[in-house]
C-alpha positions, 0 to 999 in steps of 0.5 A: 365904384358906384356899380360894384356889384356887378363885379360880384355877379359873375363871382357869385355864378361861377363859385356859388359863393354865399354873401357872408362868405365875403368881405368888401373892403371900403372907405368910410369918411366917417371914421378917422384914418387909421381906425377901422370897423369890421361889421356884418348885415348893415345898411349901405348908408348912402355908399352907392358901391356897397348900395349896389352890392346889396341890390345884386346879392339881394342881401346886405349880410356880407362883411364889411371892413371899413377903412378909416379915411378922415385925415383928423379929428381936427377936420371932422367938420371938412366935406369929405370931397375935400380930401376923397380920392386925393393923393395920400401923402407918405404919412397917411400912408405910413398910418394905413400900412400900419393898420393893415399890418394890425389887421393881418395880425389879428387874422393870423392869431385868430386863425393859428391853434 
């Protein structure tokens, strides 16, 4: 995950993609699960994943959605080692498939005449 721009690179090679003809899809601790944040030429603030990204495209503006993953606002003060890269339990799940579904919803309706 930390050096996930070099899976971009060959993408990039082959397709000749510009970088805000993508989005990279994230977890962000910062945000609560089930709400999310669609932005475009951001800084990686600290994500080493989306660092790398940034240092292979030479270029911080591509899309971004980031995925809330912070269990509640209960535990905003919870280190997110605590709860990253743990087994999601079947009703944050059910919180994220909905989401999801939202979030394809408003695609469609935005791309449908």
């Amino acid at each position: 995950m930390n050096v996930s721009g070099l899976a971009l690179k060959d993408a990039f090679k082959i397709h000749k993609f510009k970088p805000e003809e993508i989005l990279i899809v994230q977890d962000d601790s910062d945000i609560s699960l089930g709400s999310y944040k669609l932005s475009i030429d951001k800084n990686s603030a600290g994500h080493k994943g989306i660092e790398s990204i940034i240092k292979t495209l030479s270029s911080k503006k591509f899309w971004r959605l980031r995925i809330g993953i912070r269990p509640s606002k209960e535990k905003a003060r919870v280190k997110a080692e605590s709860f990253v890269l743990k087994k999601i339990n079947p009703t944050n799940k059910k919180i994220l498939y909905s989401m999801f579904a939202g979030i394809i919803e408003k695609v469609i309706e935005k791309d449908t005449p």
